[in-house]
Structure formats: C-alpha cells, structure tokens
C-alpha positions in Angstrom: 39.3 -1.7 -22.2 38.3 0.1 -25.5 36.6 3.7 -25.1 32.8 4.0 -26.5 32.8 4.0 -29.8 29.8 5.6 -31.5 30.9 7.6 -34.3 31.3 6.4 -37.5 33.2 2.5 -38.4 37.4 3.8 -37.9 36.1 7.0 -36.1 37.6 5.9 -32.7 37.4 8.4 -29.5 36.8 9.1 -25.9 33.2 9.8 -25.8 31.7 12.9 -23.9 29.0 11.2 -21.6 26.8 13.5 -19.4 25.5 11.6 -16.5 22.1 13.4 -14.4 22.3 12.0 -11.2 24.6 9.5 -11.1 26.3 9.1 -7.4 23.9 6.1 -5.9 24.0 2.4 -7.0 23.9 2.1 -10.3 24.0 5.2 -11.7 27.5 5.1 -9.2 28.2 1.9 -11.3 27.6 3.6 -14.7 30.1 6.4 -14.3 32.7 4.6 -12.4 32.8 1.7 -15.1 32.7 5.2 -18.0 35.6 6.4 -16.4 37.7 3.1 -16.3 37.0 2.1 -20.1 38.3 6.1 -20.4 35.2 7.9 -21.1 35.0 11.8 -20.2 32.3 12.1 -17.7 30.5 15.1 -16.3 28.0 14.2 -13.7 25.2 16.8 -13.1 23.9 16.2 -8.8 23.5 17.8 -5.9 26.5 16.7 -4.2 24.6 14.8 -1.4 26.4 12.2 -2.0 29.5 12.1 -4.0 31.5 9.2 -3.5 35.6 9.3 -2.8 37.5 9.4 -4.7 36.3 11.0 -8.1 39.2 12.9 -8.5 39.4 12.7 -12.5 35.4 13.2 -13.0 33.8 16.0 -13.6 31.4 17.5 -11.3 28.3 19.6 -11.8 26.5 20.6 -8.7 22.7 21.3 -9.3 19.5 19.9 -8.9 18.1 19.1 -12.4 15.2 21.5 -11.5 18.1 24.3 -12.0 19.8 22.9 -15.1 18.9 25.9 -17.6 21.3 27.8 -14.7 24.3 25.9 -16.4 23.5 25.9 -20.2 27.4 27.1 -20.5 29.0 24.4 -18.5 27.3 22.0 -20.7 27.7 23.5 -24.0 31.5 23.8 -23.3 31.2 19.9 -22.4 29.4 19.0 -25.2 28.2 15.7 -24.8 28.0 13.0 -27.3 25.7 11.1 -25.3 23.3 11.9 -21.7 22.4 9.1 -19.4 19.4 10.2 -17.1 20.0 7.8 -14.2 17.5 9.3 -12.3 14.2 10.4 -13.9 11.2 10.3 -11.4 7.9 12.6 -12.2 7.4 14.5 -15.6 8.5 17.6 -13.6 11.6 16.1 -13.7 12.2 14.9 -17.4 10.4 18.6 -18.4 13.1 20.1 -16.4 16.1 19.0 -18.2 14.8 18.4 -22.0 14.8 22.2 -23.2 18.5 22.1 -22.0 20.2 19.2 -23.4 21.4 18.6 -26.3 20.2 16.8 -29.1 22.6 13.7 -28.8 21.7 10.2 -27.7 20.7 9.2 -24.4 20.2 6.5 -22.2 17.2 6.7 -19.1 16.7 4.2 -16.7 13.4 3.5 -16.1 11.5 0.2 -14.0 9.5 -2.7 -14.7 6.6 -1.1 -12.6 5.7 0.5 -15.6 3.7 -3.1 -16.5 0.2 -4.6 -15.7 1.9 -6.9 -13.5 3.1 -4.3 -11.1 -0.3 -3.6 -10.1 -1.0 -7.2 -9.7 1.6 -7.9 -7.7 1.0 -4.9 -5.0 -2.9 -5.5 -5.1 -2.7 -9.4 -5.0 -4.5 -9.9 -8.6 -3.6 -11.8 -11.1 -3.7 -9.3 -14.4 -0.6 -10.2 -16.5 0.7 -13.0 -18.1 4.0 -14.2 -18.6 6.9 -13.9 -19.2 6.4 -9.9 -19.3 7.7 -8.2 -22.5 8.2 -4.8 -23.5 4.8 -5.7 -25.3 2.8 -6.1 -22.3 0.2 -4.3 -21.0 1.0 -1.2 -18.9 0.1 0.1 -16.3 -3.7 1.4 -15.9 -3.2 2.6 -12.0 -1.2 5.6 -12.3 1.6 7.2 -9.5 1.7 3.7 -8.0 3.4 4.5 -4.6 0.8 8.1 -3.9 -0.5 6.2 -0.5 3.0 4.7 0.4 4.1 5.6 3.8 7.7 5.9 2.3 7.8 10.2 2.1 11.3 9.3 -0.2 9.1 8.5 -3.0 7.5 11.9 -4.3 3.4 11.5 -4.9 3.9 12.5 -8.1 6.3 9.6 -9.3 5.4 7.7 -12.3 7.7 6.1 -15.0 4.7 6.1 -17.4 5.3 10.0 -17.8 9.3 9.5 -17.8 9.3 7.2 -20.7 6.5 8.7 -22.5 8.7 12.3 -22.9 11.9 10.5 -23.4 10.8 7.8 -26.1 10.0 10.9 -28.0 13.6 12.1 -27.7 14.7 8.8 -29.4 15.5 7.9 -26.1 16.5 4.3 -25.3 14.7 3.7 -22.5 15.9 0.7 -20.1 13.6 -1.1 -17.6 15.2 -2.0 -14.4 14.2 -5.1 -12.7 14.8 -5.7 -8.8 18.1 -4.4 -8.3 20.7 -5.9 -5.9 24.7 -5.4 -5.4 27.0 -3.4 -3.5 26.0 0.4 -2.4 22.3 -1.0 -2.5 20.7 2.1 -0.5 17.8 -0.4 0.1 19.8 -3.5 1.2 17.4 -6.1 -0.1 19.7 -9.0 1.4 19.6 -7.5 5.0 16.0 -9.4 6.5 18.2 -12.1 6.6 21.8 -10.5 7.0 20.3 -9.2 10.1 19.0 -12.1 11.5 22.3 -13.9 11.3 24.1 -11.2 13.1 21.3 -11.8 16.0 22.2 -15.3 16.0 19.0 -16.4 15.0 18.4 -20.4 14.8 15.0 -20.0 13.0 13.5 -17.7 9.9 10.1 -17.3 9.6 9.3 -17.3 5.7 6.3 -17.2 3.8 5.8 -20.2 0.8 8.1 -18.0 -1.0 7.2 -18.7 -4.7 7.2 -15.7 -6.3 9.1 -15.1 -9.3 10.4 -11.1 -9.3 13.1 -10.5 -12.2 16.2 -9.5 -10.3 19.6 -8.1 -11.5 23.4 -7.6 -10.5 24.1 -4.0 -10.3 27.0 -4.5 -12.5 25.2 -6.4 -15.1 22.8 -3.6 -15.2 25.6 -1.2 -15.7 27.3 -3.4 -18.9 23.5 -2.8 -20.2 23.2 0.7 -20.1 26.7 0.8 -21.7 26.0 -1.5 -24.2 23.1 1.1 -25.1 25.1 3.6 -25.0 27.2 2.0 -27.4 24.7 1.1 -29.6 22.2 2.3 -31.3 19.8 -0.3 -32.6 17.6 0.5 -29.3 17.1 3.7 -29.9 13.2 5.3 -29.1 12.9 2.0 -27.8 12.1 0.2 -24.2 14.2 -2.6 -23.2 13.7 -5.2 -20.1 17.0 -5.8 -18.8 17.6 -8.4 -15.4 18.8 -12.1 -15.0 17.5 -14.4 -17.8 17.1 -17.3 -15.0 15.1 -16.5 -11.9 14.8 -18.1 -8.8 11.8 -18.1 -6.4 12.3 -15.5 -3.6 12.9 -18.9 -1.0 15.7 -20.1 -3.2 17.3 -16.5 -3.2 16.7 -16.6 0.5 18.6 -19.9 0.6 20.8 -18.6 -1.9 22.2 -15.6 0.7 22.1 -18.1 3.7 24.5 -20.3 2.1 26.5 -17.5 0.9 26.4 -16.2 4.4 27.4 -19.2 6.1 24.5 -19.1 8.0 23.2 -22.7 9.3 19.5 -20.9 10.1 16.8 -22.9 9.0 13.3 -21.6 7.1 10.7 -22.3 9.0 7.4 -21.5 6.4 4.6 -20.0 8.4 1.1 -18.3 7.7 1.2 -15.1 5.6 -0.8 -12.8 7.5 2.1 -13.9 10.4 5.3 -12.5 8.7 7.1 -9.6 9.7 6.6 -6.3 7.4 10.8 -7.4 5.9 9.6 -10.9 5.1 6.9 -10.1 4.1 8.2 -10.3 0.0 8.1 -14.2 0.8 4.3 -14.5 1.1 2.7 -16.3 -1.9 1.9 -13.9 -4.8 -1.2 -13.7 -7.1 1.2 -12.2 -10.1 4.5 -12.7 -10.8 7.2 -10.6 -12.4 8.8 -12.8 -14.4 10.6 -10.3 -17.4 12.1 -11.5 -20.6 15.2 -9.8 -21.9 15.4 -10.8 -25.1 15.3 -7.7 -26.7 18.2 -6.6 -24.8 20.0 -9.4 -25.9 19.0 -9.6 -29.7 19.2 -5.5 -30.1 22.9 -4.5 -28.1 24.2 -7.9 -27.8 24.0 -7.7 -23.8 23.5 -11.0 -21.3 24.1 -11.2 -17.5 26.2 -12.8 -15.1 25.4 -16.3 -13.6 23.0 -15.5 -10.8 23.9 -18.0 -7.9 27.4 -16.3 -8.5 26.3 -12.7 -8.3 24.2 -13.5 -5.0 27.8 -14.6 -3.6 29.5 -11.0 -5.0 26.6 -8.9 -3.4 26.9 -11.1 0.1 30.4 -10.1 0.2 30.2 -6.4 0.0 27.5 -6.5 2.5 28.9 -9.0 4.9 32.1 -6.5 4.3 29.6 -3.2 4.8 27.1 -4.0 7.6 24.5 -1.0 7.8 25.4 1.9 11.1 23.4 1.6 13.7 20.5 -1.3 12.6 19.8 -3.5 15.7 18.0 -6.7 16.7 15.2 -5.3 19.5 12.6 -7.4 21.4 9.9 -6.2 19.1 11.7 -8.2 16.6 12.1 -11.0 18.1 8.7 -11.1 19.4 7.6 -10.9 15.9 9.5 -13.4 14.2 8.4 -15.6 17.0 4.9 -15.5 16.8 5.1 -16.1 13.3 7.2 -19.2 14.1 4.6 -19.9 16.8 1.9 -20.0 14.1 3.9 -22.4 12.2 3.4 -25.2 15.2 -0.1 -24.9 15.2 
C-alpha cells in the first residue's frame, strides 16, 4: 500500500505522523494501519498499555499534561501531520497546543457533541433526523458529571475539544458507537455472556432504537483518509455505517454470528437488566449522516452485517478474564422474563 501522500501532486514520501494517545482501540488501529502503509509514527502515551509487538514504532512516554517536557523529541521528529486520538476536557487540548507544531491534524471527537445526545440519555425527544454536522449541539454541558463511571473525568466535554481545535484548522471527526476487536468496553458481551452461561432465553426490551454504529477499522480508513486529505480541514465530519439497524436486529445480528439458538424474549422496560438496558424503547434516536465524509475525503464503510461477523470473531476468539454468570444475574434476567408472562 501507497504511503500518505500530502505534499504537493509528484511530491511522494513517508509522512511523519505524531499520534497522542494512540495504544487503545482505534487509535491502536490508526497507528498499526500508519505503520503497514509505511508511515513513520511516533506515538506520545503513558505506556499503560502498549501493545506487542511495536518494535519499528516510535515511542514517547508522557502524559500529554507533560508534553512541553519533550519539545526536542518532537522537533527532531518533525511531524507532517498530529492525530489527537484522545482529547477529553479543555485541560487536555490546552495542554498540548502551545507545543505542537503548526502542521495538520486529525482529532477524534463523538457524536455526543449533538442535541440528540441529550435526548437520548434524558428520554426526550429534541433532535431530528438524520443528525448532520449542522444540527443543534449540545445545550447540557460535561454530559457524564453525575455518571457513576469515575473513568470518565467530570470535566469531560467534546464541546471544549472541538471548539480549540477547529481553530487550529483542525479536522475534527465525530465517532459514532464504536465496535471491533480491542473494544475496552465490549459492547457485544450482554449477549456473548449469556451464551457462555447457556442461556435458552434473553430478556430484551422493544429494541428500536436507531444509534449510528461503526467498525473500528472503518473508522480508522476515515481518519486516514483525513489525514490524507485536506478538503476537511477546520471542519467536523460524522463518520459510522451509512445503513443502521435497530439495536434488536444487531442483537440478532451477534446471535446468529455466535451461533447461539437463544431466543428474545421482549419484556417491560423498567424490567431489564442495567447491560440490556440499551434495548429499551428510546424517545430520540441517533441516526448520523456521513455524507460529508463521503463527498469531502472520498471515505465509505464496510457492509455492516459483515463487520458484526469480523467483531464476533475476535471476541468469541478473546473472551474477557475473569467475567462470570452469578445468581444475581440470573435472578435478574428472570424476573424480567417473568414480567414478560404476565
């Protein structure tokens, strides 16, 4: 495969890509796939946890909070193009902009940056569809404050990520829900883990929502096809899968990729168990278009009912350590089959 080429027309060379973060899911994806098409790579992270083997990629251990510390390293790199792969608060953008250069760059942002988000969490309808990069944002800002999830920090917001980098000339990607192999968050596995527990019955919700998904690898051709090109620059794009199917048929989707014979047994809302319970019936979708991805850097997905069978392979092949099936849920997903009956 051809290296980057984003000099000028007969200018061809290996192009210098600094990656911040980098070593989880896709941003994994983005600098393995950089490396094969024969990019030079220097990923900037803590070294928490770098995958095996990188042996040709360069490594820069920091947190981004200490990147002024390494002004030399990356000077003597000097990239042609950055790829922030993992931009949370402001602190974090404000953090690494004094020290970079002026090149292009690449930041992956989320479609929880719309209107629709906050519909979909608080069970309003306040967005219509499909959602473009046109539609309203957010009003609710740091979305995930009250979460119980202490991963997320309380000061998280895209809104201030892509508001300091779209005045870099940033192009700024929004991710939809991600799925694929080295998926920290293994969004197949509240029914991977039923099957393993030999489970005859699934207790689901109506299961009509319509959330804009994507293949990690598809994601990863986007952000090199921005990379690539520059027609998106200071610019947000919506990338995911340009057909989406209702949460049931993706359920159905990774049963029959599993070879599970369980059947779906729809039962009340208010009955599901807390990993089922993205199958309850929605006020808002999340149904993204992507056409600007595809009429600005040329960029389309994979066939989705084939991706949903490349992600259940890697995790039928990668089953998560130490997950089991207790009695508290099994006594859950049989009172919610219970309420079903009545």
């Amino acid at each position: 495969m051809a290296a980057t080429v984003i000099s000028s027309p007969g200018q061809d060379r290996v192009v210098r890509v600094l990656v911040l973060g980098g070593t989880c899911f896709l941003g994994r994806r983005v600098v393995e796939r950089l490396h094969v098409r024969g990019d030079s790579v220097l990923v900037a992270h803590r070294g928490r946890s770098e995958p095996a083997p990188w042996i040709s990629v360069r490594h820069l251990h920091t947190d981004r909070t200490h990147l002024a510390e390494h002004t030399g390293t990356i000077a003597e790199f000097a990239p042609d193009a950055v790829v922030d792969s993992c931009p949370l608060t402001a602190a974090d953008v404000d953090a690494v902009l004094p020290v970079l250069p002026e090149v292009p760059a690449v930041v992956l942002s989320s479609q929880d940056v719309y209107e629709a988000f906050t519909g979909l969490r608080s069970g309003r309808e306040l967005s219509a569809l499909p959602i473009t990069e046109d539609s309203p944002l957010r009003s609710e800002r740091y979305p995930y404050r009250d979460a119980a999830d202490n991963a997320v920090p309380e000061d998280y917001d895209k809104l201030d990520v892509e508001q300091r980098w779209l005045r870099r000339g940033a192009t700024v990607l929004r991710l939809p829900l991600i799925y694929g192999p080295h998926d920290r968050q293994r969004r197949e596995e509240a029914i991977l883990r039923r099957l393993r527990a030999h489970r005859q019955h699934i207790p689901l919700g109506v299961g009509n929502l319509l959330w804009t998904r994507g293949y990690v690898d598809d994601l990863a051709t986007g952000v090199l096809a921005a990379i690539d090109n520059r027609a998106a620059d200071g610019l947000p794009v919506n990338l995911g899968e340009t057909q989406t199917a209702t949460i049931r048929r993706w359920v159905s989707q990774i049963l029959q990729a599993a070879g599970g014979g369980a059947e779906l047994v729809t039962v009340p809302d208010a009955t599901l168990p807390p990993d089922l319970a993205i199958t309850a019936a929605p006020a808002q979708h999340l149904l993204v278009s992507v056409a600007r991805a595809q009429k600005l850097l040329g960029w389309s997905p994979g066939d989705p009912a084939t991706r949903v069978q490349e992600s259940l392979r890697w995790h039928l092949d990668h089953p998560p350590a130490g997950t089991t099936w207790t009695g508290a849920d099994a006594a859950a997903d049989d009172a919610a089959l219970a309420a079903a009956e009545r």
